[in-house]
N, C-alpha and C positions, 0 to 999 in steps of 0.2 A: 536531392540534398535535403539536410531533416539536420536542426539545430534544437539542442536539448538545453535549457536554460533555465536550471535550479537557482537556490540559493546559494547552497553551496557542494562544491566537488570534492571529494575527498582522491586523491588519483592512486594513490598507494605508490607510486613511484613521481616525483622525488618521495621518499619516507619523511612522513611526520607533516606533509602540507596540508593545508584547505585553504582553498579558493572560494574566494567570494563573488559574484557578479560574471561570473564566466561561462560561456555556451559549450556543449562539446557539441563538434561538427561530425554527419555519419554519412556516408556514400557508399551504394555499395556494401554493405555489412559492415562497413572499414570504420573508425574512426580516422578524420580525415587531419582533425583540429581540435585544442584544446586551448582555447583564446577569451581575452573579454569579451563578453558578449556585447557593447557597440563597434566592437571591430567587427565581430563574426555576423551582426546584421550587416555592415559596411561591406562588408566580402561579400557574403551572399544574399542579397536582396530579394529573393525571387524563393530563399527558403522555407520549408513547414517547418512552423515553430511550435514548439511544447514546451509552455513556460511552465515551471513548478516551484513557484514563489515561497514555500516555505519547507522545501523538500532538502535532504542530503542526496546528491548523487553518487554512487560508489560503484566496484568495481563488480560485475556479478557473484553472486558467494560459491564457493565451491566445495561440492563435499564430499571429501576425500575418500569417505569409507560410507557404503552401504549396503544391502541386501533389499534391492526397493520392493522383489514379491513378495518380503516377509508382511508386508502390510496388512495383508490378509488376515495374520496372527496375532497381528496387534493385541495384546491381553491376553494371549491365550494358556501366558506359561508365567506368570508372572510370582511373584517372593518366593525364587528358587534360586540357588547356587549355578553358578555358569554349568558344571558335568553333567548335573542331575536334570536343569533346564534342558541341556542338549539331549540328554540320550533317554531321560523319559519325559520328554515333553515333548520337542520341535522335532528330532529325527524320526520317532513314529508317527508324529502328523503329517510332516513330509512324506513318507514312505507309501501313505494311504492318499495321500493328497493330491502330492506334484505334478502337474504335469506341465506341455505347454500353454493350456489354457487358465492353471492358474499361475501361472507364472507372469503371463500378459495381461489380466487382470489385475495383482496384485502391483506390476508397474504401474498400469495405468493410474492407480492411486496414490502412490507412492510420488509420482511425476509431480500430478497436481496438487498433492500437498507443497512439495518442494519448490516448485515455480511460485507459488502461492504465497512463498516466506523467503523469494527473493532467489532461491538457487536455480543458478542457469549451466551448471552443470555437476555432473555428479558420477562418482566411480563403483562402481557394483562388482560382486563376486557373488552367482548363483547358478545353479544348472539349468538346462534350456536356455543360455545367455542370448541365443536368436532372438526369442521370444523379446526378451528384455529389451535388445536393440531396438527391435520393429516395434515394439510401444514406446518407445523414447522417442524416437521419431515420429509419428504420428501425434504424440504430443507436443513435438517441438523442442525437445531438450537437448541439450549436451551432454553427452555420455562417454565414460569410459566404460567398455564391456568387458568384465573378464572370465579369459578363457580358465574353466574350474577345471582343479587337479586335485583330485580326491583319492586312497584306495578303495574303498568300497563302491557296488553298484548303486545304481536309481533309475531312476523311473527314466532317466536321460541317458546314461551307457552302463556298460557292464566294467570300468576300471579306468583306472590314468590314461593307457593309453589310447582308448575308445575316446576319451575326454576330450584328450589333446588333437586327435584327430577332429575329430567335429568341430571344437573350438577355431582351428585354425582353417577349415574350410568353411567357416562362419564368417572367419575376417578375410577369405578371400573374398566371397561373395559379396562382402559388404564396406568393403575397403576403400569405395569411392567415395561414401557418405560423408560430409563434409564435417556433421555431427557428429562423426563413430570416431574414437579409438580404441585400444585395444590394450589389456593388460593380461599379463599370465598370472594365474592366481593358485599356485597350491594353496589348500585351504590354509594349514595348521603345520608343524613340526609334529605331532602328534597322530596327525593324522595320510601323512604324504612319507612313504620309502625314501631311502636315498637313492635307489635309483633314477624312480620320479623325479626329483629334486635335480639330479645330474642331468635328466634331459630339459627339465625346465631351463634350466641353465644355460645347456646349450642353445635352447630354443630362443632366449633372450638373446645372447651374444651373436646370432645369426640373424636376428629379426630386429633388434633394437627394439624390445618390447621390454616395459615397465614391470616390476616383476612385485605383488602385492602377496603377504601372509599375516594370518593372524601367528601373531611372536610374542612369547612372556606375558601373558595374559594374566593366568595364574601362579603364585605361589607353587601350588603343585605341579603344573606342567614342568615346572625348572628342577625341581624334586626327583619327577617319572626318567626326566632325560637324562639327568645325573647318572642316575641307575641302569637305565638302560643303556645308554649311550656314551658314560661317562666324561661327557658334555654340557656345559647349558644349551640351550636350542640355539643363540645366536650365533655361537662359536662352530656346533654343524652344522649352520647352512653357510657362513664362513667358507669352512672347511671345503663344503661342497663347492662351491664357487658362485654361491648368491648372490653375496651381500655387494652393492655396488653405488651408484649414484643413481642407478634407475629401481634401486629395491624400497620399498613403501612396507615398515615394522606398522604392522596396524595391532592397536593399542600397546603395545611396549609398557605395560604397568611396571613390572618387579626388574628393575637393571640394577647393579651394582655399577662402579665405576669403569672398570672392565668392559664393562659391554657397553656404556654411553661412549666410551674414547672405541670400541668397536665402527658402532654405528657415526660417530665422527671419522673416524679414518677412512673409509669407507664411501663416505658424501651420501651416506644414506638419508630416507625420509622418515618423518615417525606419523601416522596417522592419529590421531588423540582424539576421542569418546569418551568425555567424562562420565557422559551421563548414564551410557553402559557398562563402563567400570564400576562407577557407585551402584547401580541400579543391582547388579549380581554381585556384588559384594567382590568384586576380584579386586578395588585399590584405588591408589592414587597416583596416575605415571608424575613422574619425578621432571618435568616437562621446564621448570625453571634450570634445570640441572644440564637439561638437552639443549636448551637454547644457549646456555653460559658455551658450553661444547660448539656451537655451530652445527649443530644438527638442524634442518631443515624442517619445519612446523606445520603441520596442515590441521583439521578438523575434521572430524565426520561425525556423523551421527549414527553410527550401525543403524542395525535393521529396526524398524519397529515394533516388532517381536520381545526386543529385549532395552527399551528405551524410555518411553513410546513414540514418539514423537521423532518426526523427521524435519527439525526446526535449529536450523545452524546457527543463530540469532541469536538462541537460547544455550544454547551447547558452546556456543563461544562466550557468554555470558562468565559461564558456569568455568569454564577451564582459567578465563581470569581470576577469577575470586579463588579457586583450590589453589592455582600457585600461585598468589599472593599468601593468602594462609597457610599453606601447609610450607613455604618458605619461610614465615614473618618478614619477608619484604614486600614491602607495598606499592616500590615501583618495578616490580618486574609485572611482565603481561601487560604493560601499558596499553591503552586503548588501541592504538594505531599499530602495536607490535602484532595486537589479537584480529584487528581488519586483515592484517597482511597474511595471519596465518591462515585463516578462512577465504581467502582471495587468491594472492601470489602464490603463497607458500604450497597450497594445492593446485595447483597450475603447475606448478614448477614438478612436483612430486612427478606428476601425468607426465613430464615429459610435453606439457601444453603452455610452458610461461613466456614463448615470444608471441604466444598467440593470445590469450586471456588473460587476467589478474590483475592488471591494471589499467586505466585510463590512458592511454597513448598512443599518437598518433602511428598509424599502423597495424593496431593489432585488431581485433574482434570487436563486434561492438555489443559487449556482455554484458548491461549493465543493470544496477537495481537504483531505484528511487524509493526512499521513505522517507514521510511525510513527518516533519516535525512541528508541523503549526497548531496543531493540537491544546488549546489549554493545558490539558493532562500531563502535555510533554512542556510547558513554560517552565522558566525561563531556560535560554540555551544559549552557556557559556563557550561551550567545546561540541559543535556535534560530531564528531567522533566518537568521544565518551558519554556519549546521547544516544548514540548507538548502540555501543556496547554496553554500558547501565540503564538505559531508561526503556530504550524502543522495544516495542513486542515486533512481530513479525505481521500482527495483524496491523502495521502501520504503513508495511510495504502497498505501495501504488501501483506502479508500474514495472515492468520486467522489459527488457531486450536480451533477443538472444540472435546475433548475426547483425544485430540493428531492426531486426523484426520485432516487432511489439508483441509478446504474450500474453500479457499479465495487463490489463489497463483498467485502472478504477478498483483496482484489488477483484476483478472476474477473469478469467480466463478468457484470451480472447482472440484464440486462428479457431475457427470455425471447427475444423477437426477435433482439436481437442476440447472442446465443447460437444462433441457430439459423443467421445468415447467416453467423457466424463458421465456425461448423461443413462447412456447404455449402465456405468455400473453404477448408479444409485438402484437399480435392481438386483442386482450381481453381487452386489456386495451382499445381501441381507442371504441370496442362497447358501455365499458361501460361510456365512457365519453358522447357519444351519447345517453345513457339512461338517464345518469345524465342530461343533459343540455334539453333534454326533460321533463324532470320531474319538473325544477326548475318554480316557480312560474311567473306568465305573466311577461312580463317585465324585467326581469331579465334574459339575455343571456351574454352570454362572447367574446369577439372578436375571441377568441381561436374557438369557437361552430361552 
């Protein structure tokens, strides 16, 4: 038994509380108790105590959209248009690059950044997803892995359906893991057949798997489909029979009304990445517009490739303040609406919210500790909104994930993932020197 006694607890369920003076109790990975802490020493006597007298406790962060081996690339494509980033920048780096070993590399990075800024789980869409599993584990994370559907070949299979099979003999094999789930990821509407689409479909409705696409990104993808398709993209994958309560629109920028009462009807999720919206110039999703709707609100950070930063603290920052501004209302995204979307709201997305996103008795015990005692961060009226306005991530303490301690003292801290961290403080430097070789003439970095 292990009693965790902050200042204060933020639980995300009841919505809008914080608790003062109160322990959470953990057994077994479980949250057992969420009680005053003179009751919860009176209960269990005989408890390990971790007091953190000037800490917020909260629910661990969850981030709902990433690519964690783009880490790799981090800078590599940087003040370019989402197309021309993709198709001459990241897909012929990929092309020459990918394999499994950078793949498992670029997790391993990607992990400890994230654990590091508080996320104790996170949803990924990349080739070689094995790869991605087995370093998520070995680092200790929580993961969604998704299984990628793509038409083109790589350096992982030769089509959709070479994808779909390895994918889903990936989540046989690894379907015990208590850490692992599983999502089906056509990449793109752009880039996936409708027949793809049709079997992905199926493959949810038979599997109860989570079904995550990049949708409405850009202006022009909505443009190409018209033309092609004489469709917006939201309305064929509709059509197909996507769109559902377990479908995840990652970045959803350009909607008209039409398609937010879509994606409401639906009980769909929206995944939201400001910072790689802005960053590529694709927009600003209309995210006060989705929540008025009932649309379901998560966070990510996409890849850091196209970000940089894989920092959910900051990226939730950042989604408050655009839809307050780009609304002119100043109480939407409220502080505790923005915890929940970064917590619950991606939990829920996963198909993971009786198990993580909040503080209660029963579920996981996922949780993050930042430190607010800090001079820097005086005085603290609300820390919720200390949170989301004030804290950096390099304020994060402590991490549990199962009720395991990862993260303590702001170091990493199971053994293992200290030692694969260690491995690529070398690793990294070669593969910047393959990257910077690879990149097309003319293009070198001061850094190279």
């Amino acid at each position: 038994m292990e009693l965790i006694i902050p200042r204060w607890v933020a639980p995300v369920v009841p919505d809008g509380v914080i608790l003062s003076d109160h322990a959470v109790a953990l057994e077994h990975g479980r949250i057992v108790a969420l009680a005053p802490a003179v009751q919860a020493r009176e209960a269990w006597p005989q408890a390990t105590v971790t007091e953190l007298p000037g800490h917020l406790l909260v629910p661990g962060f969850v981030n709902l959209h990433t690519h964690a081996p783009m880490s790799l690339l981090r800078g590599a494509g940087d003040d370019m248009p989402l197309q021309a980033w993709l198709r001459e920048r990241i897909w012929p780096l990929e092309a020459k690059l990918m394999g499994p070993e950078f793949v498992a590399d670029g997790t391993v990075l990607a992990c400890a950044e994230m654990l590091m800024g508080g996320i104790t789980c996170f949803n990924d869409m990349y080739f070689h997803p094995e790869a991605v599993a087995e370093a998520a584990l070995d680092m200790g994370m929580r993961a969604a892995v998704g299984i990628i559907v793509v038409e083109f070949p790589s350096s992982y299979g030769s089509g959709p359906a070479d994808y779909i099979r390895k994918g889903l003999e990936m989540r046989d094999r690894l379907r015990d893991e208590p850490r692992l789930s599983f999502t089906l990821s056509p990449h793109a509407p752009y880039t996936v057949s409708d027949d793809s689409l049709r079997r992905v479909s199926s493959l949810a409705a038979e599997l109860g798997l989570p079904v995550q696409c990049h949708v409405h990104e850009t202006a022009g993808e909505i443009t190409d489909s018209l033309a092609e398709h004489r469709r917006r993209p939201l309305q064929r994958l509709a059509d197909l029979g996507l769109l559902g309560p377990e479908f995840i629109a990652i970045h959803a920028v350009h909607l008209d009304e039409a398609d937010i009462a879509l994606l409401a009807r639906h009980g769909a999720s929206v995944a939201h990445c400001p910072h790689s919206n802005l960053k590529l110039a694709s927009g600003i999703a209309p995210t006060t517009r989705l929540m008025t709707a009932g649309v379901n609100l998560g966070v990510g950070t996409d890849g850091a490739a196209s970000n940089n930063r894989l920092d959910l603290l900051s990226e939730a920052r950042t989604a408050a303040l655009l839809a307050k501004g780009s609304s002119g209302d100043a109480t939407v995204w409220s502080a505790h609406q923005t915890l929940h979307a970064m917590t619950l709201g991606g939990a829920r997305a996963l198909g993971l919210g009786a198990r993580i996103g909040s503080i209660e008795p029963g579920k996981q015990a996922d949780l993050t500790a930042v430190d607010l005692a800090d001079p820097l961060s005086q005085p603290v009226f609300d820390p919720v909104a200390h949170l989301i306005h004030a804290a950096g991530r390099e304020q994060v303490t402590h991490v549990w994930i199962d009720g395991q301690l990862v993260v303590r003292a702001r170091q990493l801290h199971a053994e293992r993932a200290q030692l694969r961290l260690a491995e690529m403080r070398g690793r990294a430097r070669l593969w910047h020197n393959r990257v910077v070789d690879t990149l097309p003439a003319g293009v070198r970095h001061p850094g190279g």
